[in-house]
py3Dmol code that shows the C-alpha trace and the ligand (Angstrom):
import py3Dmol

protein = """\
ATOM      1  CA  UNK A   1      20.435 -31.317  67.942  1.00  0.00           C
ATOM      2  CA  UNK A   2      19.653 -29.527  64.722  1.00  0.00           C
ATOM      3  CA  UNK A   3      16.765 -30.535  62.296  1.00  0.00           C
ATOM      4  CA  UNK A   4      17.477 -31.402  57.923  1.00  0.00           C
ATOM      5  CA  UNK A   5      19.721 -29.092  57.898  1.00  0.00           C
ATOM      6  CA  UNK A   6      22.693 -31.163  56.233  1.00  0.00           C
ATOM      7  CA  UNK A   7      22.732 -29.051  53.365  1.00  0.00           C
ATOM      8  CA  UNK A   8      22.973 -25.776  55.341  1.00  0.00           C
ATOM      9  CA  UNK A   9      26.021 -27.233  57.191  1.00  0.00           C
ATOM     10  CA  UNK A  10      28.242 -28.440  54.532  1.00  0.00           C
ATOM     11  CA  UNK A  11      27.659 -25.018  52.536  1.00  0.00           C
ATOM     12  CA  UNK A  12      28.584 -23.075  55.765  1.00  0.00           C
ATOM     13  CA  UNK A  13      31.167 -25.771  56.745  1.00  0.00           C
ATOM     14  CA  UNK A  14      32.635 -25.260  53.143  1.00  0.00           C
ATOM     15  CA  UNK A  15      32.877 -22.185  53.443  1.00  0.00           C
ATOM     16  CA  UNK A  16      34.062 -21.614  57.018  1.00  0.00           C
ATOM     17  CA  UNK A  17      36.427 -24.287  57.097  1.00  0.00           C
ATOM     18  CA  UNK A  18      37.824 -23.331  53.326  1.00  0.00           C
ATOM     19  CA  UNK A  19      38.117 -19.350  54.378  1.00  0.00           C
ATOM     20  CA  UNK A  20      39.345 -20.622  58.046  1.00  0.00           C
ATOM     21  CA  UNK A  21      41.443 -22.930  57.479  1.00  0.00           C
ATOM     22  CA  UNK A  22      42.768 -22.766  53.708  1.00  0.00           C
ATOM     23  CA  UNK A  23      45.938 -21.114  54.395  1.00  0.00           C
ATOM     24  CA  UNK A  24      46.466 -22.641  58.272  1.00  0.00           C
ATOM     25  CA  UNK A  25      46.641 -25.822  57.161  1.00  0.00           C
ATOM     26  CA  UNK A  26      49.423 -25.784  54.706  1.00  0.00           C
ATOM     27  CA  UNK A  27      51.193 -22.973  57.181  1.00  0.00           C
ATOM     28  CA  UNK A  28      51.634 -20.916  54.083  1.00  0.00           C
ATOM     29  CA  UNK A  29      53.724 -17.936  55.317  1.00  0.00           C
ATOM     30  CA  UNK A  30      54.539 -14.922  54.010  1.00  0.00           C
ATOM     31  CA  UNK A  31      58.165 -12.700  53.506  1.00  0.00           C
ATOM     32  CA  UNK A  32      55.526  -9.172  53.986  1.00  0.00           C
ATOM     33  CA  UNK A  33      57.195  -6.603  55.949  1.00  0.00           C
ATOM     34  CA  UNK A  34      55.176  -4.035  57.903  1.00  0.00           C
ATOM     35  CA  UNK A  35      56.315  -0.933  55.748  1.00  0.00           C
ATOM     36  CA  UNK A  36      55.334  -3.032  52.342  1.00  0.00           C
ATOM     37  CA  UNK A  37      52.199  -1.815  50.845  1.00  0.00           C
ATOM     38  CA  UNK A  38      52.555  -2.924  47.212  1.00  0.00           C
ATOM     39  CA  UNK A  39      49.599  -4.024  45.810  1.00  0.00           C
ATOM     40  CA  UNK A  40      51.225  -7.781  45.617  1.00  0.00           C
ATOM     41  CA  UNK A  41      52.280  -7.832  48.865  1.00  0.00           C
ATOM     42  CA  UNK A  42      48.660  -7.216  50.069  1.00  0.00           C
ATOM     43  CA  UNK A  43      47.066 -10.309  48.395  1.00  0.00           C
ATOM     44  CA  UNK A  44      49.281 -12.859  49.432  1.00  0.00           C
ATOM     45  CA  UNK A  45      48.459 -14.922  52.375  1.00  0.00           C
ATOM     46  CA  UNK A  46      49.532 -13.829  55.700  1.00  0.00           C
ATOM     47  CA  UNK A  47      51.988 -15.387  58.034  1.00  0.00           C
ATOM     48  CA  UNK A  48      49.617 -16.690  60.683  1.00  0.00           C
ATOM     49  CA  UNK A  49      49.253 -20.229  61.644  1.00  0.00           C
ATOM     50  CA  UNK A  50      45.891 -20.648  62.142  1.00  0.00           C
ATOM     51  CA  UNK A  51      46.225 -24.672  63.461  1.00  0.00           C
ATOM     52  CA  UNK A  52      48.859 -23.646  65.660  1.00  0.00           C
ATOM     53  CA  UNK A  53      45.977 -21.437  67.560  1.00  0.00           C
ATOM     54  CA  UNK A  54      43.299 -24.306  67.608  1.00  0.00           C
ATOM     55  CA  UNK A  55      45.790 -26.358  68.928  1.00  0.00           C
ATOM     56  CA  UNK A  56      46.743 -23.913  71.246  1.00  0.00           C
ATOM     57  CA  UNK A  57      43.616 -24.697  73.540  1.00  0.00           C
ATOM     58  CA  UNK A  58      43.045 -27.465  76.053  1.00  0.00           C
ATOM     59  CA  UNK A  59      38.863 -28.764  75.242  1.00  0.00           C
ATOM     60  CA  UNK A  60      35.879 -30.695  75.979  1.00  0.00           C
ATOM     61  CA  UNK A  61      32.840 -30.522  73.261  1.00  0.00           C
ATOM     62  CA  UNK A  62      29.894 -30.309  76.089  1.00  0.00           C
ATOM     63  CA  UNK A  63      27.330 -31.122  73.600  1.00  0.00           C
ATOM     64  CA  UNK A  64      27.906 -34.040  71.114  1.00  0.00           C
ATOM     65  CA  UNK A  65      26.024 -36.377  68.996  1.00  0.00           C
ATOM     66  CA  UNK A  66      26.757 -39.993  68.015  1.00  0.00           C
ATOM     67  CA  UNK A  67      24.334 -42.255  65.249  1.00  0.00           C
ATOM     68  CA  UNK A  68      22.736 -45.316  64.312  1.00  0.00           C
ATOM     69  CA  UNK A  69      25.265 -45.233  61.126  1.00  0.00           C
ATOM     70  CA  UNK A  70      28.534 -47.366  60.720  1.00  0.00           C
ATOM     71  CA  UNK A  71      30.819 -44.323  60.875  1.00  0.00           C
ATOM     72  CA  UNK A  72      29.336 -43.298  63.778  1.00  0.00           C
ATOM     73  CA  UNK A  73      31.548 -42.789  66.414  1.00  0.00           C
ATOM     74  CA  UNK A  74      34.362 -42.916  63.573  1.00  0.00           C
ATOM     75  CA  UNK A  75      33.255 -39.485  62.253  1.00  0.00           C
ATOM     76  CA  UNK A  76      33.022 -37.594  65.451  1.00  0.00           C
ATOM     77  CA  UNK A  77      36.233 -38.877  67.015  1.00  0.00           C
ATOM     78  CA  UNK A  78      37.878 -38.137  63.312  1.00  0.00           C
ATOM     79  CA  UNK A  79      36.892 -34.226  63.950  1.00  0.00           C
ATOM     80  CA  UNK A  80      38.075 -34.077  67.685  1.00  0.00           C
ATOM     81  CA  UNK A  81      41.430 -35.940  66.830  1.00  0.00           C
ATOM     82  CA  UNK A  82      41.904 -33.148  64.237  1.00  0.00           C
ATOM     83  CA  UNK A  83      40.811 -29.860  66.240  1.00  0.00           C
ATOM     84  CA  UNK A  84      42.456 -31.230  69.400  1.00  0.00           C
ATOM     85  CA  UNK A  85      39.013 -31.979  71.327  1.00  0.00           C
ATOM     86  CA  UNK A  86      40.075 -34.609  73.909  1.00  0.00           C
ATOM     87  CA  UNK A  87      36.999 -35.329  74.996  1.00  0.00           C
ATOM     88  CA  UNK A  88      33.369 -35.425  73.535  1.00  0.00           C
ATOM     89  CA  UNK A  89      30.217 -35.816  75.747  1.00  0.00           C
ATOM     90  CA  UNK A  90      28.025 -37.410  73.608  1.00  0.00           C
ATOM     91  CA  UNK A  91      24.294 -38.726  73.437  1.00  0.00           C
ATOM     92  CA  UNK A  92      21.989 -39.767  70.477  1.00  0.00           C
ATOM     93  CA  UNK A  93      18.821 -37.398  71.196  1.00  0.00           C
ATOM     94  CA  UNK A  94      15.318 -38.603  71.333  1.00  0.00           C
ATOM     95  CA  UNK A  95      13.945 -38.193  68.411  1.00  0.00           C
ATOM     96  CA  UNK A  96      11.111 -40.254  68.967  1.00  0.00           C
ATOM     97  CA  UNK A  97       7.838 -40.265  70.375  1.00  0.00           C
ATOM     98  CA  UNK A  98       6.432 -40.769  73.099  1.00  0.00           C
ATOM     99  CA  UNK A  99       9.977 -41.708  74.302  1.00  0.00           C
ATOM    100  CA  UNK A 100       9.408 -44.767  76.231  1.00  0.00           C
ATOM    101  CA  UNK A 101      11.821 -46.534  78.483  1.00  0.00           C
ATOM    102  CA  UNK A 102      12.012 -49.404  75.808  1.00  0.00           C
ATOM    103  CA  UNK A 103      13.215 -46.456  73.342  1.00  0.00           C
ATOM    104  CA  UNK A 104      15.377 -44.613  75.438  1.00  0.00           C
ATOM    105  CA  UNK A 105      17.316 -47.694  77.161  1.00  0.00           C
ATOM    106  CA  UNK A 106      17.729 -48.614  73.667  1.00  0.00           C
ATOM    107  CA  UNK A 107      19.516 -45.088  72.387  1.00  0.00           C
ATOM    108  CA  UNK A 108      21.531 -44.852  75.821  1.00  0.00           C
ATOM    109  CA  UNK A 109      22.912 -48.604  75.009  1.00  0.00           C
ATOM    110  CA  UNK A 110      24.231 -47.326  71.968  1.00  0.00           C
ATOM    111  CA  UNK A 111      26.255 -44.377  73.730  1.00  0.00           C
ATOM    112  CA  UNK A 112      27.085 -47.063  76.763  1.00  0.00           C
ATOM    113  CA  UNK A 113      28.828 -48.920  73.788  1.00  0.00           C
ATOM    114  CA  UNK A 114      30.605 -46.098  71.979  1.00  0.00           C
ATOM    115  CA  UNK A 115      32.311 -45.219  75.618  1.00  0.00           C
ATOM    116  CA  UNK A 116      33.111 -48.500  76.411  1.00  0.00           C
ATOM    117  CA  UNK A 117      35.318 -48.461  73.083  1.00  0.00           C
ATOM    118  CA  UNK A 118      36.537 -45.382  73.097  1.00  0.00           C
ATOM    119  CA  UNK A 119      36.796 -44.523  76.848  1.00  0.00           C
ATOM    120  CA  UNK A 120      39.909 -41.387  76.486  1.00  0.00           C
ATOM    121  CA  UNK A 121      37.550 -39.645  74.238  1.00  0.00           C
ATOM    122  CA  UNK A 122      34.324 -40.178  74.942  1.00  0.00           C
ATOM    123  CA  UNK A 123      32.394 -39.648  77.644  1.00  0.00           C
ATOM    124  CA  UNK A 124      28.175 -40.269  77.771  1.00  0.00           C
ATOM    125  CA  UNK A 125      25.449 -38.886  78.450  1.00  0.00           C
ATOM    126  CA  UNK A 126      21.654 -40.198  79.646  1.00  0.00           C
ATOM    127  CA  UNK A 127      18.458 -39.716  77.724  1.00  0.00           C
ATOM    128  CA  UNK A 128      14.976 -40.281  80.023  1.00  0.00           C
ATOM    129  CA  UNK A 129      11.867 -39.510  79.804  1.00  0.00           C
ATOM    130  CA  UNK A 130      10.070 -37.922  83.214  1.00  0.00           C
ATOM    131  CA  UNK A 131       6.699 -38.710  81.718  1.00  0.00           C
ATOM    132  CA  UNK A 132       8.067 -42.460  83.507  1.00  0.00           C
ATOM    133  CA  UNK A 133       9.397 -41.833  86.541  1.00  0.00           C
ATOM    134  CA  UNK A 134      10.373 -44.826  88.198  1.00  0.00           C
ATOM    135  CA  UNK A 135      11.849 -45.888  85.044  1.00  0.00           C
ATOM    136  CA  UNK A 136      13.872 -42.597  84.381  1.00  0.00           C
ATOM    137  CA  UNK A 137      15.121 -42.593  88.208  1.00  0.00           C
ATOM    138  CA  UNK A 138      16.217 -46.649  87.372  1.00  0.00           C
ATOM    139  CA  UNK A 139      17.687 -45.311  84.044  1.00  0.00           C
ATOM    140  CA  UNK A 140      19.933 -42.697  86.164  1.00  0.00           C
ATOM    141  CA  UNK A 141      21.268 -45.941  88.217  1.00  0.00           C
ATOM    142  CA  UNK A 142      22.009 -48.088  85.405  1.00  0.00           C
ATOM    143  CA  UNK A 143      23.929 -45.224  83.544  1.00  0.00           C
ATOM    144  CA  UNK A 144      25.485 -43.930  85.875  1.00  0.00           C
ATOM    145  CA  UNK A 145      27.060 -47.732  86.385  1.00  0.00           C
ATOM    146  CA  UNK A 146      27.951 -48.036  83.424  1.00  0.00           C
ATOM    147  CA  UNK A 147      30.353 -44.670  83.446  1.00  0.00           C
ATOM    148  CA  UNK A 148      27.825 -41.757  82.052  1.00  0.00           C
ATOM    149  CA  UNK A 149      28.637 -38.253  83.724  1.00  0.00           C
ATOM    150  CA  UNK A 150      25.067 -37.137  83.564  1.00  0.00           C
ATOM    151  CA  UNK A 151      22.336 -36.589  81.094  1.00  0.00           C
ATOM    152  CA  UNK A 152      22.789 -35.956  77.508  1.00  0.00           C
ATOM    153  CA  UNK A 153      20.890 -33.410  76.130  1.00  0.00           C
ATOM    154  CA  UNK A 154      16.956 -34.436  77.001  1.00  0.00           C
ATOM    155  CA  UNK A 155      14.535 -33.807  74.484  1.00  0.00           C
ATOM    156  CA  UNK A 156      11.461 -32.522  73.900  1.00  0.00           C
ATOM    157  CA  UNK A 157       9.060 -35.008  75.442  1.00  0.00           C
ATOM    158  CA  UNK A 158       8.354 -33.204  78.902  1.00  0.00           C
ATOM    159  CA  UNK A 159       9.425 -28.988  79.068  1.00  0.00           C
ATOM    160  CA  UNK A 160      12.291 -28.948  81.672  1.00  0.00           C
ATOM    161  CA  UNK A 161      10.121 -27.038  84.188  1.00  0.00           C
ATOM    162  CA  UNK A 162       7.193 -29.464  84.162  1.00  0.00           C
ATOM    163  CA  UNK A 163       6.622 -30.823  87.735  1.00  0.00           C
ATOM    164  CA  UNK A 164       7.310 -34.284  85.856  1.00  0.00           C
ATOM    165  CA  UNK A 165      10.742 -33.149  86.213  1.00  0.00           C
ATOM    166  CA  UNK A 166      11.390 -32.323  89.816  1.00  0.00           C
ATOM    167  CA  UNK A 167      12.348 -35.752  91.218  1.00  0.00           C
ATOM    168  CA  UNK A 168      14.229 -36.265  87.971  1.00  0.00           C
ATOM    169  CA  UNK A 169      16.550 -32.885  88.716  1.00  0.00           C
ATOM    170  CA  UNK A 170      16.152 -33.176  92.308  1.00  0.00           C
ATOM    171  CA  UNK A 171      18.234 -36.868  91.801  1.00  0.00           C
ATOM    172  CA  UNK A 172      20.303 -35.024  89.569  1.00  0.00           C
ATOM    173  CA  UNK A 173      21.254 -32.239  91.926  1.00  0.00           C
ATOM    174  CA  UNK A 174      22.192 -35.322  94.371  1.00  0.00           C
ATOM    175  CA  UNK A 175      24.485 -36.601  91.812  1.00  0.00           C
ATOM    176  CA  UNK A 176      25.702 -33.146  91.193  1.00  0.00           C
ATOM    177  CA  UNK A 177      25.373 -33.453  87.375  1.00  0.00           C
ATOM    178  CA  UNK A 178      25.122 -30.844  85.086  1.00  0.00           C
ATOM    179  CA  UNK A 179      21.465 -30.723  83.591  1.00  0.00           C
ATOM    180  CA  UNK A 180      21.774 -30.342  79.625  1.00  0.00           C
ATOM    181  CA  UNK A 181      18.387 -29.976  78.013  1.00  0.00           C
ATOM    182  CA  UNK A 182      17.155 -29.020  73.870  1.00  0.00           C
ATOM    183  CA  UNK A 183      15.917 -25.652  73.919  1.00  0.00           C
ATOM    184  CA  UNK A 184      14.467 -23.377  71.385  1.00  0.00           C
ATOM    185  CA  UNK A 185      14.024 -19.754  70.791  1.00  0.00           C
ATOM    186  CA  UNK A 186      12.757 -18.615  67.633  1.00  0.00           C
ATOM    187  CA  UNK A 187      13.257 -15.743  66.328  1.00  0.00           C
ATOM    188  CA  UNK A 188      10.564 -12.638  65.406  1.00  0.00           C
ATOM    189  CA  UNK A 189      10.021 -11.284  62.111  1.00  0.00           C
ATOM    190  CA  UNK A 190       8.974  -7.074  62.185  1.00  0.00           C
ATOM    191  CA  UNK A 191       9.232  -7.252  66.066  1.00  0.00           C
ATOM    192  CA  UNK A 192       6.848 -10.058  66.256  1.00  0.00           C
ATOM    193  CA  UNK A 193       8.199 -12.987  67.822  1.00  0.00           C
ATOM    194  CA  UNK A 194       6.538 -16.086  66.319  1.00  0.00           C
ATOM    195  CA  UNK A 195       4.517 -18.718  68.005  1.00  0.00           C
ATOM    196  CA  UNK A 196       5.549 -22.279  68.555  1.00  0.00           C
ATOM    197  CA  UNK A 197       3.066 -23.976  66.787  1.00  0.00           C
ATOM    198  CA  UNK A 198       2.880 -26.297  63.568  1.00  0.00           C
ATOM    199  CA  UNK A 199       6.345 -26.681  63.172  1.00  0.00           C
ATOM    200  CA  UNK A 200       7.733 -27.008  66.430  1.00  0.00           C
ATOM    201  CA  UNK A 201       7.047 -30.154  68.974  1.00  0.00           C
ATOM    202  CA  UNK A 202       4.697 -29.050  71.852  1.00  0.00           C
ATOM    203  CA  UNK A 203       7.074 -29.573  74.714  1.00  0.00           C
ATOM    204  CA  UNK A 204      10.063 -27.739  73.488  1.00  0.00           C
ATOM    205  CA  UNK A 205      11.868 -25.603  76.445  1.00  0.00           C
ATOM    206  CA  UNK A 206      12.125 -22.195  75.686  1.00  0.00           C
ATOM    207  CA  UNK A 207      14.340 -19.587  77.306  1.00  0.00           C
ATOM    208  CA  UNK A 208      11.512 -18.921  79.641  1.00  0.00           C
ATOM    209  CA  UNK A 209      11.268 -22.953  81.154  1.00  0.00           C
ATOM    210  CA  UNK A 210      15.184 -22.816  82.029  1.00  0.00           C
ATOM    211  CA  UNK A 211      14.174 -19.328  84.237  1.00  0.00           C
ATOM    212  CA  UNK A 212      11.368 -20.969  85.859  1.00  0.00           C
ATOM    213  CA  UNK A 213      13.492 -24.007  86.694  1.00  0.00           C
ATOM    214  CA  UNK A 214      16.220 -22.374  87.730  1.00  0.00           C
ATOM    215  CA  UNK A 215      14.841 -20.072  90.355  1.00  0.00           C
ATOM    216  CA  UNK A 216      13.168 -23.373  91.990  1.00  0.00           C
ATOM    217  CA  UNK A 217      16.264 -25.247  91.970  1.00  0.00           C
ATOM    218  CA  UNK A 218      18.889 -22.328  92.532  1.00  0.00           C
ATOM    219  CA  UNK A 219      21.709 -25.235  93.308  1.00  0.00           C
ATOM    220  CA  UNK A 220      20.807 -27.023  90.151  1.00  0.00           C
ATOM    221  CA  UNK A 221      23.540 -26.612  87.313  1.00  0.00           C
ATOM    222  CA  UNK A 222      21.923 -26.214  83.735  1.00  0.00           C
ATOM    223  CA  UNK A 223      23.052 -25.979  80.681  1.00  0.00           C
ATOM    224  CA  UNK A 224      20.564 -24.483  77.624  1.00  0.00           C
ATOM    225  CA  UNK A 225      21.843 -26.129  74.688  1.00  0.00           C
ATOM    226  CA  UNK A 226      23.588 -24.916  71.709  1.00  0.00           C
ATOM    227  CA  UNK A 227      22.748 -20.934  71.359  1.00  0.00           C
ATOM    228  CA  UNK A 228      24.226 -21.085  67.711  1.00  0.00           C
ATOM    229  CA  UNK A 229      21.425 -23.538  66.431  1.00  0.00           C
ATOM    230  CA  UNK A 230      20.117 -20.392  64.804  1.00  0.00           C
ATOM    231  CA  UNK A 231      17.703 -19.254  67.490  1.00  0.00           C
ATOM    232  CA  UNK A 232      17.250 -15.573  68.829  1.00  0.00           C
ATOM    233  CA  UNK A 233      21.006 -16.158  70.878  1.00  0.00           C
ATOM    234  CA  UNK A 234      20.042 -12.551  71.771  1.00  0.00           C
ATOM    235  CA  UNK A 235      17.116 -12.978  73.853  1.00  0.00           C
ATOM    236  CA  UNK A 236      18.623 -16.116  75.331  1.00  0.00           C
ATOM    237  CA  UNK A 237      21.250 -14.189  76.851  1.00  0.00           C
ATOM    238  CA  UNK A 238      19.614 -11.238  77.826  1.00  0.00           C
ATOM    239  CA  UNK A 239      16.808 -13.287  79.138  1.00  0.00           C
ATOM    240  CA  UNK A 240      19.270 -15.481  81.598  1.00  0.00           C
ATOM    241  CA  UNK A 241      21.718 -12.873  82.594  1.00  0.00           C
ATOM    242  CA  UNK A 242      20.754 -13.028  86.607  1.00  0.00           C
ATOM    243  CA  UNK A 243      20.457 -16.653  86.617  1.00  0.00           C
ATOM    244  CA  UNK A 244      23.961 -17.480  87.461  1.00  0.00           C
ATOM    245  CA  UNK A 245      22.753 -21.263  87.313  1.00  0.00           C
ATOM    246  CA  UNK A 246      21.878 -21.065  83.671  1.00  0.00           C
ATOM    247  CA  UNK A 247      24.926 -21.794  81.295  1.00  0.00           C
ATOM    248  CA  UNK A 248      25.011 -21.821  77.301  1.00  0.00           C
ATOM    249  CA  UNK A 249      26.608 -24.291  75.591  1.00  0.00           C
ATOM    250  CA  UNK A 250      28.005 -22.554  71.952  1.00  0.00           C
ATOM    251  CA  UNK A 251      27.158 -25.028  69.607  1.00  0.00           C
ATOM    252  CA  UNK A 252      25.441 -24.714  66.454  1.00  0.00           C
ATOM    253  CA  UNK A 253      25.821 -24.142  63.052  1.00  0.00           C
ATOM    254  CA  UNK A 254      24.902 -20.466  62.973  1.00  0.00           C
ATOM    255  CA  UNK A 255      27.298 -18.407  63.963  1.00  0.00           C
ATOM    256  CA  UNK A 256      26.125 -14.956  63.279  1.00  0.00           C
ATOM    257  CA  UNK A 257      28.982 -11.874  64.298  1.00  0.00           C
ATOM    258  CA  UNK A 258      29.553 -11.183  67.964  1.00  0.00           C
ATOM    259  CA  UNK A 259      27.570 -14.185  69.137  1.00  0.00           C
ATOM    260  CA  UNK A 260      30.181 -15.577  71.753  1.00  0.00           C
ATOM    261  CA  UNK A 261      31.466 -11.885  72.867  1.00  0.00           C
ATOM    262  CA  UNK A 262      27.775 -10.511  73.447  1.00  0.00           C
ATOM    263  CA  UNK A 263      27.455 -13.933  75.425  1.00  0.00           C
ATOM    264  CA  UNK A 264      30.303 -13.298  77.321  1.00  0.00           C
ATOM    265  CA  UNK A 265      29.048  -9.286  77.942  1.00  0.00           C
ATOM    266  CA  UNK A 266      25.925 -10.758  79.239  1.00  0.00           C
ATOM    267  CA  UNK A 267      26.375 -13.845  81.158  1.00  0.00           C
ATOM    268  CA  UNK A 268      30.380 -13.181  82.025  1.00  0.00           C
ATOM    269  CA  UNK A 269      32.877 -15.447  80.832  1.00  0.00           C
ATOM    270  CA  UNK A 270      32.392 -18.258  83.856  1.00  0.00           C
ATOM    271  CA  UNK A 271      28.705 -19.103  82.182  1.00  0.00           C
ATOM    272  CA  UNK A 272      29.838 -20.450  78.274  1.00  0.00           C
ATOM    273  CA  UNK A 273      30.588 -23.527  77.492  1.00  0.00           C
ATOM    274  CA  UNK A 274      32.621 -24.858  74.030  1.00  0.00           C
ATOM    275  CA  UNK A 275      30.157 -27.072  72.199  1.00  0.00           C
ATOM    276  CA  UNK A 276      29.767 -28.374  69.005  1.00  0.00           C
ATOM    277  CA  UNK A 277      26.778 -30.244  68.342  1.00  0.00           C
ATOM    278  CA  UNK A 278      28.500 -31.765  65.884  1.00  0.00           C
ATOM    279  CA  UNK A 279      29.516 -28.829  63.472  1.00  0.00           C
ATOM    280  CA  UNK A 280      33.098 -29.176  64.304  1.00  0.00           C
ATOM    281  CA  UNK A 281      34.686 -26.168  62.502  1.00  0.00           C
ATOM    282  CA  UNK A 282      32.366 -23.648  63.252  1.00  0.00           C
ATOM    283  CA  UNK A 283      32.252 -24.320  67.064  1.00  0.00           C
ATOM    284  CA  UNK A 284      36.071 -23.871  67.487  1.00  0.00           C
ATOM    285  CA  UNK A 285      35.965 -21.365  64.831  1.00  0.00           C
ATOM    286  CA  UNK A 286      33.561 -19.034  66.293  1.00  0.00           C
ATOM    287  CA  UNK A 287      35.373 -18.994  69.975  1.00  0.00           C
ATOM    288  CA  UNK A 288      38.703 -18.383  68.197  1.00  0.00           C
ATOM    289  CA  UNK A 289      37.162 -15.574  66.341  1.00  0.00           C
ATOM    290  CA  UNK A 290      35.831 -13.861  69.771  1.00  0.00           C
ATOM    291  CA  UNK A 291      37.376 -10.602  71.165  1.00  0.00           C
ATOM    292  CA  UNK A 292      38.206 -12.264  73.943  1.00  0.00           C
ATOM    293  CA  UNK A 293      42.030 -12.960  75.423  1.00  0.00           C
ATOM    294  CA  UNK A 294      43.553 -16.772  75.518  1.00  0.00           C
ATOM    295  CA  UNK A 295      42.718 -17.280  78.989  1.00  0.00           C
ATOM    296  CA  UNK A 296      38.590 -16.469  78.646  1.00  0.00           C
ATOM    297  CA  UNK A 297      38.936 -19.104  75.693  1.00  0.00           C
ATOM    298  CA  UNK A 298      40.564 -21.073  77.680  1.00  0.00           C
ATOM    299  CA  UNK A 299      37.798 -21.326  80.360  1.00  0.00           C
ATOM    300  CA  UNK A 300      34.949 -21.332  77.494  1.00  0.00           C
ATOM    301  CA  UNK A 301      37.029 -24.383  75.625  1.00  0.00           C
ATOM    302  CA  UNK A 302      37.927 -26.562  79.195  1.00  0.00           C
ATOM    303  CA  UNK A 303      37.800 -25.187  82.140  1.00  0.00           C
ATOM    304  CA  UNK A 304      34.186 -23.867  83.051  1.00  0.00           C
ATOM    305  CA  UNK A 305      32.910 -27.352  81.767  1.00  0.00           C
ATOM    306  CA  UNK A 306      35.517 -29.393  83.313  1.00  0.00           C
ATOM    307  CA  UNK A 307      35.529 -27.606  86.795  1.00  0.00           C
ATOM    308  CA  UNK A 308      31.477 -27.968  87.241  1.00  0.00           C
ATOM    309  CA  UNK A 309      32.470 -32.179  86.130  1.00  0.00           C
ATOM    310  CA  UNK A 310      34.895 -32.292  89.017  1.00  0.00           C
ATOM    311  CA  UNK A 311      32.196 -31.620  91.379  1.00  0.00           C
ATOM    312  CA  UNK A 312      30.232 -34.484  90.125  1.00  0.00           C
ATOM    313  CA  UNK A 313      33.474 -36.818  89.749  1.00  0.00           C
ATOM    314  CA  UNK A 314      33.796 -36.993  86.122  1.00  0.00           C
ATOM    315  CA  UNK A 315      36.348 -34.083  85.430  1.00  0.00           C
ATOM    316  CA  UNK A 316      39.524 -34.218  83.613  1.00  0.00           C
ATOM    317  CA  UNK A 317      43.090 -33.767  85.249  1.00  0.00           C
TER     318      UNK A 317
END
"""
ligand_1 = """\
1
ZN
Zn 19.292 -29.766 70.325
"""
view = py3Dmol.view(width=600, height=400)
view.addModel(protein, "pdb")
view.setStyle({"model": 0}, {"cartoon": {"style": "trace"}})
view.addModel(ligand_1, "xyz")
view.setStyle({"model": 1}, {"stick": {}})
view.zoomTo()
view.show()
C-alpha cells in the first residue's frame, strides 16, 4: 500500500511508461545496420519490440489493491488486460483504526464481490485483525468459503511477530497460505537510520518482525510486501538473506537501479515475487529491465508465486 503519493506516481508513471513504452507500442522499427554510425542513424528509434517482451511472460501480480471508487476493479483489470497479468491477488488494506471485525468484514466483502465478478482474473485476499481473535480465526472460515487464497496484505494494527499473531499464522500454516503482511523500512540520512515515530503508525513491521517470525515459524511462508515502496530495499535484503522463508514481493513505485538484480544476488532467484501494488508499468518494467535471463523472470513473474499457491490449492495450471 503506498501513502498520498498520487502525484509521485503519475510523474514517474509518465515518465517510465512514455520512455518504456513510447516506441514499443507503435512497434516503430528501424532499417539501422550494425556497420551504420551516421549521426542520423543513431537517433532514430531502434528495432526492438518492447510489448512483444512484456507479453513474452506468463504472470500473477502477488500484491494488488482494489477501492471503494466506481472504477474500481475496472482500472486494475484495465492494466493487467494490457501488460498480460492474468491474475491479480487483490485486497483493499486497512486503513483504519482500530480495525474491528465490523470494519474488516466490511473491506473483505468488497474483495469477496470483485472475485465473484471477475473470477479468471481475480483472486482475494483476507484482511483481520489478531487484536480479535476469535473473530479473525471466524474471518479465515468465512473467506476462505467464499474462494480467498489467503490473506491480503495485513496492516498495521498488530506487528506480525506479536504473540497476537501466533494462532492467526499457526491457522494459516494449516491452510498452507502464504502470509503477506505491510512492512516498512525507512531509510537513514548520514548513516543514521531514522526512528519510526510521528509519522509512521506504531505497529508497522519492520524488516526485523518478519526475522523474528520467521525463525519461530520456520514452515510458515511469508511474504514482506512491496520492497520498491521506496524503503531501504537494501537492508531488507541483506537483512533476510538466511531466512529462506522470507520472500519479497517487487512492488512499488520506486524503482531505484539494480533493485531486482541485488534482490536476486541476495535472496536467489526462488525468493522474489512480481508485484505491483498497483503501479502497473513500473512493476513489469523494473523485472524486464533486470540482468537476469528469461527463465529467472519467468519464475519472479509466475512461477515462484504460483508454485507456493499450488501447495495451498489455489495455483494456476
Ligand atoms: Zn503496503
Amino acid at each position: 500500500m503506498n501513502y498520498n503519493r498520487r502525484k509521485f506516481v503519475s510523474r514517474s508513471a509518465a515518465g517510465a511508461a512514455g520512455l518504456v513504452f513510447g516506441y514499443g507500442l507503435k512497434g516503430v522499427a528501424s532499417d539501422r545496420t550494425c556497420d551504420d554510425f551516421s549521426e542520423e542513424s543513431l537517433f532514430k528509434p531502434q528495432k526492438f519490440d518492447l510489448m512483444k517482451e512484456v507479453m513474452k511472460f506468463r504472470k500473477i501480480d502477488a500484491h494488488a489493491h482494489i477501492y471503494w471508487t466506481e472504477d474500481s476493479p475496472g482500472t486494475q483489470l484495465d492494466y493487467g488486460r494490457r501488460l498480460g497479468i492474468e491474475k491479480q491477488v487483490i485486497s483493499r488494506y486497512l486503513d483504519v483504526m482500530p480495525g474491528t471485525p465490523e470494519q474488516f468484514r466490511k473491506f473483505n466483502d468488497l474483495t469477496i464481490k470483485a472475485i465473484k465478478k471477475y473470477p479468471d482474473q481475480l483472486l482475494g485476499g483476507f484482511l483481520l485483525n489478531p487484536a480479535y481473535k476469535q473473530e479473525s480465526l471466524d474471518e479465515i472460515k468465512r473467506c476462505t468459503d467464499a474462494g480467498m487464497i489467503g490473506p491480503g496484505e495485513l496492516y498495521y494494527q498488530v506487528k506480525i511477530n506479536d504473540p497476537r499473531y501466533y494462532p492467526i499464522i499457526e491457522k494459516l500454516i494449516d491452510l498452507k497460505m502464504i502470509i503477506h503482511s505491510h512492512a516498512e523500512c525507512q531509510l537513514g540520512v548520514g548513516g543514521y537510520r531514522m526512528k519510526y515515530n510521528g509519522y509512521k503508525q506504531p505497529n508497522t513491521s519492520i524488516p526485523e518482525d518478519f526475522v523474528e517470525i520467521a525463525k519461530r515459524y520456520p514452515e510458515g511462508i511469508f511474504q514482506f510486501a512491496h520492497i520498491g515502496m521506496g524503503g531501504d530495499w537494501e537492508y531488507e535484503c541483506k537483512m533476510f538473506r538466511d531466512y529462506p522463508n522470507i520472500y519479497v514481493d517487487t512492488s512499488g513505485s520506486n524503482n531505484a537501479e539494480n533493485m531486482i538484480d541485488f534482490a536476486v544476488e541476495h535472496l536467489g532467484e526462488d525468493r522474489l515475487f512480481f508485484a505491483s501494488d498497483n503501479s502497473y508499468y513500473q512493476s513489469v518494467g523494473k523485472i524486464l529491465a533486470a540482468n537476469l535471463t528469461d527463465r529467472q523472470k519467468q519464475k519472479i513473474f509466475f512461477d515462484n508465486y504460483n508454485n507456493l499457491l499450488k501447495k495451498g490449492g489455489g495455483g494456476v495450471d
